[in-house]
Residue frames relative to the residue before (quaternion, step in Angstrom):
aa qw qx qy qz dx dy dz
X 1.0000 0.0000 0.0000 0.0000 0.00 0.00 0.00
X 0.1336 -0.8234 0.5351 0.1336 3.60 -0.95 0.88
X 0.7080 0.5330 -0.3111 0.3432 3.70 -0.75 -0.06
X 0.6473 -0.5085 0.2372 0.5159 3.23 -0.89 -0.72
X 0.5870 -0.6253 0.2978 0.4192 4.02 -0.76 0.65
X 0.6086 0.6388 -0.2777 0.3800 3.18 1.35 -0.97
X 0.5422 0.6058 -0.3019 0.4978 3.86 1.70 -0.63
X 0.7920 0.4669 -0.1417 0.3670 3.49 1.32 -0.98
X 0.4099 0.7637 -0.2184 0.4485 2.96 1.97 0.44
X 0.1710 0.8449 -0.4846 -0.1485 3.72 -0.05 0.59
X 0.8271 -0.2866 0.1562 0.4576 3.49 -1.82 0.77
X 0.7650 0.3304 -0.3725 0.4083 3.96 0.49 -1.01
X 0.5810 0.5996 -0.3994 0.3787 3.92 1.07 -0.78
X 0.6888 0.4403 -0.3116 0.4844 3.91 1.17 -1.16
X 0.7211 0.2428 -0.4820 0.4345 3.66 0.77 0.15
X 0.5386 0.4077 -0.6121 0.4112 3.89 -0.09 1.34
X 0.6965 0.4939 -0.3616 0.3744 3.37 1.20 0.84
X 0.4094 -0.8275 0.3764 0.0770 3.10 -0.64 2.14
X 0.7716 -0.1871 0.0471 0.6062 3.63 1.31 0.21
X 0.3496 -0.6905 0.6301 0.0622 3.19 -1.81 0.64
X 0.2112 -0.8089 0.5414 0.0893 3.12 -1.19 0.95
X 0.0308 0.9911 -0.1217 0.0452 3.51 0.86 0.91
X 0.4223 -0.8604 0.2525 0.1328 3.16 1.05 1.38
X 0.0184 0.8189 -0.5711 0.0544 3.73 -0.21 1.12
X 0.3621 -0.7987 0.4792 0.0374 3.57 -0.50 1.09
X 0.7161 -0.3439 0.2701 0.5441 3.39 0.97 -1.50
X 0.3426 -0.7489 0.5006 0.2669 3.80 -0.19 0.91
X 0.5805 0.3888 -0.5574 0.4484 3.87 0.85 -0.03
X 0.4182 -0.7649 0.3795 0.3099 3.61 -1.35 0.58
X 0.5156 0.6047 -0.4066 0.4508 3.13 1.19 -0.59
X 0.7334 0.4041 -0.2885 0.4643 4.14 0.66 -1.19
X 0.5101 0.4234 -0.4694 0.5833 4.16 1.36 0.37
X 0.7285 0.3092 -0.4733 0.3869 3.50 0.24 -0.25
X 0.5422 0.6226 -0.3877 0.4100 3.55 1.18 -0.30
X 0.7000 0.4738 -0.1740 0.5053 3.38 0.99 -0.88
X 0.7454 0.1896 -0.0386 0.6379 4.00 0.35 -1.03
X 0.4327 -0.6545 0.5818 0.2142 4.20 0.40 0.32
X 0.5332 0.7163 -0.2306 0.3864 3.87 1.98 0.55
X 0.1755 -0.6597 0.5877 0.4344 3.65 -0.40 0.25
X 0.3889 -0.7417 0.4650 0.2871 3.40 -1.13 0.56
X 0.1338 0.7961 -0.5130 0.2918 3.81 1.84 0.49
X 0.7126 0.5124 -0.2554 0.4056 3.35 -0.15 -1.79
X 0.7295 0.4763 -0.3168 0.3750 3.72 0.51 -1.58
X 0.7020 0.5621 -0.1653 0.4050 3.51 1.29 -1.17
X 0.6360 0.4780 -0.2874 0.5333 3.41 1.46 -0.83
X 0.6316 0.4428 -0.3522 0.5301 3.95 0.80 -0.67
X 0.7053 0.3895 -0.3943 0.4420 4.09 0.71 -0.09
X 0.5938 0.4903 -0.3920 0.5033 3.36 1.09 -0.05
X 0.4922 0.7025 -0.2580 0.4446 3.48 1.10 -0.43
X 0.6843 0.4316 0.0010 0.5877 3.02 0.83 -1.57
X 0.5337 0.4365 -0.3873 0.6121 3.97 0.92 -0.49
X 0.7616 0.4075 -0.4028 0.3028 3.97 -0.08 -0.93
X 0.7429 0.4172 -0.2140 0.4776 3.68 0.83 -0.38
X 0.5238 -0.6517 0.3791 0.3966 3.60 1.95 -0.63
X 0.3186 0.7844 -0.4920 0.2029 3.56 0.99 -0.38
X 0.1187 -0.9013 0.3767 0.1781 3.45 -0.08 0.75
X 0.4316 -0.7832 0.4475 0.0003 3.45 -0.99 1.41
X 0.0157 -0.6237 0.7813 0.0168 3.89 -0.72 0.52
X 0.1974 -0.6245 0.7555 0.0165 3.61 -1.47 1.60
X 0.5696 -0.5818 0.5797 -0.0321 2.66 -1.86 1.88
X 0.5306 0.6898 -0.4924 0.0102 3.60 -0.18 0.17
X 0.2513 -0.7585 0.5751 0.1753 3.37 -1.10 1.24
X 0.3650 -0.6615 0.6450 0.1149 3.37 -1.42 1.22
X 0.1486 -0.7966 0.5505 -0.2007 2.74 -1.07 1.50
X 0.0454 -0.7578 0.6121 0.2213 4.06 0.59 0.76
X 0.7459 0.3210 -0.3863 0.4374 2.57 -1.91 1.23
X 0.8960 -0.0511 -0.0417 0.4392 3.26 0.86 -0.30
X 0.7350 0.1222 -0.3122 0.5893 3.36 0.28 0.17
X 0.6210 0.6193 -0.3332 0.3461 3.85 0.59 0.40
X 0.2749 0.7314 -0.5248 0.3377 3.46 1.12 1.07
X 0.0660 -0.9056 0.3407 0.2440 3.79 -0.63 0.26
X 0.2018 0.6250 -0.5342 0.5322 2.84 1.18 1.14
X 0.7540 0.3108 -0.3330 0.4732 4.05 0.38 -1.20
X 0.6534 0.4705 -0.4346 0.4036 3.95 0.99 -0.27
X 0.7269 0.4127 -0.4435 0.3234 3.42 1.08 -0.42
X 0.0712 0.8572 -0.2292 0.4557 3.58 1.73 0.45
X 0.7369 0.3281 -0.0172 0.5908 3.03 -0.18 -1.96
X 0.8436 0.3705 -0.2283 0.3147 3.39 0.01 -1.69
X 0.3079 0.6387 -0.4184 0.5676 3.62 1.27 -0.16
X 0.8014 0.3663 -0.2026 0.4273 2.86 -0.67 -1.76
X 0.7885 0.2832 -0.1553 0.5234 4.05 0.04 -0.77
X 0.3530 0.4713 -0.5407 0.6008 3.72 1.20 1.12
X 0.8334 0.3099 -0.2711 0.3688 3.21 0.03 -1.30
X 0.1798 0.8031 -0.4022 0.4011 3.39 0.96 0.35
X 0.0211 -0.9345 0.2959 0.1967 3.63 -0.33 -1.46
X 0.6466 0.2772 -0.2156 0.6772 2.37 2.07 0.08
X 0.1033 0.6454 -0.6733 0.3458 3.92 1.00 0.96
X 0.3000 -0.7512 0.5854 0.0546 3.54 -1.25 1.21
X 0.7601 -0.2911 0.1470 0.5620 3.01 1.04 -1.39
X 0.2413 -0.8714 0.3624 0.2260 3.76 -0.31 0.41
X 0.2091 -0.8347 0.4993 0.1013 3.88 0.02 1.19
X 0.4354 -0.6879 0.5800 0.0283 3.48 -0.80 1.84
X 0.0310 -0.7657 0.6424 -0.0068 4.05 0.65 1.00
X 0.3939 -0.6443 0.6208 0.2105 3.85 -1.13 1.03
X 0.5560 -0.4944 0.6237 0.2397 3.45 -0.78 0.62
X 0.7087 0.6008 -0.3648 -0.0601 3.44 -1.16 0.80
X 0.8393 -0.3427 0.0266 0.4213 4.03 -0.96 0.50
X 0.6145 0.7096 -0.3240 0.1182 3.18 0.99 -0.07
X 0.6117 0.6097 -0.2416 0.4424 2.78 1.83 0.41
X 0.3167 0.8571 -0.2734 0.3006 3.37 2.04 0.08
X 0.6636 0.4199 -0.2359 0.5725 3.38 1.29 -0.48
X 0.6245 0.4546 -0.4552 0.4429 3.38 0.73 0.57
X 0.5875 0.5408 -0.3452 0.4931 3.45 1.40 -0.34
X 0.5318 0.7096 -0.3087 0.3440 3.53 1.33 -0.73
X 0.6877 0.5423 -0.1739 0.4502 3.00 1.00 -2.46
X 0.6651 0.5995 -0.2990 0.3299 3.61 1.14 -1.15
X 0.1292 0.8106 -0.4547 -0.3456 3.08 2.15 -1.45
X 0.3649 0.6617 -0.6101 0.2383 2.79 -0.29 2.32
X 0.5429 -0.5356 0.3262 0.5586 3.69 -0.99 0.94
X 0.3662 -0.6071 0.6829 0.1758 3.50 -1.58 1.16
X 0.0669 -0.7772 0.5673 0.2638 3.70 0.06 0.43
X 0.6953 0.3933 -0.3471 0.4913 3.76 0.50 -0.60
X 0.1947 0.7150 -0.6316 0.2280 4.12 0.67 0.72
X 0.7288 0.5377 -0.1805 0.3836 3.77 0.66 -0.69
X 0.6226 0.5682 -0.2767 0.4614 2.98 1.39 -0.98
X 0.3206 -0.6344 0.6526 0.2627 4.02 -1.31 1.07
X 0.7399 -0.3825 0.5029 0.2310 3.15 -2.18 -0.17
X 0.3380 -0.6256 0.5351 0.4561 3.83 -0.29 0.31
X 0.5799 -0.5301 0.4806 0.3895 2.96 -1.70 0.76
X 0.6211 -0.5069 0.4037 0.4408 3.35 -1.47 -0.21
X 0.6316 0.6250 -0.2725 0.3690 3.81 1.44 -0.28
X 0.3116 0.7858 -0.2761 0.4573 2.92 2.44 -1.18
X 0.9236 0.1986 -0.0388 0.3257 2.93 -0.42 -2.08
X 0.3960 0.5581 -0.5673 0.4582 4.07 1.66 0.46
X 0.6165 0.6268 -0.2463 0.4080 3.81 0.95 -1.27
X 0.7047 0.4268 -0.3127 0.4727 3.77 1.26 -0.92
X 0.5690 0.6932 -0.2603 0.3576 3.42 1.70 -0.31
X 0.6504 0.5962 -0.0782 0.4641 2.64 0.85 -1.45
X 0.7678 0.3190 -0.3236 0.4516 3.25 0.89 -0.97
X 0.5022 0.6076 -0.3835 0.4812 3.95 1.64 0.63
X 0.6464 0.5259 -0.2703 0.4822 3.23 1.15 -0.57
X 0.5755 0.6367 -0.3418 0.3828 3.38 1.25 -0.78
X 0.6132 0.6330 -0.1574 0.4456 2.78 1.81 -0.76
X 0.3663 -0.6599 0.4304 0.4950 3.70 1.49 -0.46
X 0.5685 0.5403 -0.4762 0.3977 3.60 0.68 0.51
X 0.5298 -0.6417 0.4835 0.2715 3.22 -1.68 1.26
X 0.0475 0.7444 -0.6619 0.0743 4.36 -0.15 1.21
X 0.3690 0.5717 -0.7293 0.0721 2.99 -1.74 0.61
């Protein structure tokens, strides 16, 4: 199967689904394709989908300083997945190392090896700026 999964989905298969977990990266497109090598179209067309019948959705978004922590691009995202209507809840995931030994074993360049955990104030501040949105974030 090529493309996105969410294209390969038809109207009777998306209603035996009890929720989505739906990863947002970055609402600017050019900085998703920088980030996930993705247009972020596909990701946006399959949540609107999912908004017209109600399918309910909990966004994924990992905070990353340095990257994925602009707020201007979270309020973006969080806009954009307000107007939505059926965003349940959105889960602020901290960026961190625990995946570094898989990049090792692979002995590939870790490019984020350098990069720290948000602070613990960081990732109240990435909330907040979801909630501003009317969405339930922590």
């Amino acid at each position: 199967m090529t493309g996105f999964l969410g294209e390969h989905l038809s109207d009777v298969e998306l209603e035996t689904i009890d929720l989505v977990m739906l990863g947002l990266k970055s609402w600017d497109p050019a900085r998703h394709k920088d980030l996930t090598g993705q247009d972020i179209a596909p990701t946006l067309a399959f949540a609107r989908r999912l908004a017209a019948p109600k399918r309910p959705i909990w966004i994924r978004f990992v905070l990353v300083p340095g990257l994925t922590d602009d707020p201007e691009d979270m309020a973006g995202s969080a806009a954009f997945a307000a107007s939505l209507g059926n965003v349940e809840r959105v889960e602020v995931l901290p960026f961190h190392q625990m995946g570094r030994y898989k990049w090792e074993r692979l002995r590939r360049d870790y490019t984020l090896k350098d990069t720290l955990p948000p602070t613990p104030e960081a990732v109240e501040k990435a909330c907040a700026v979801w909630r501003a949105a009317g969405l339930n974030a922590n």
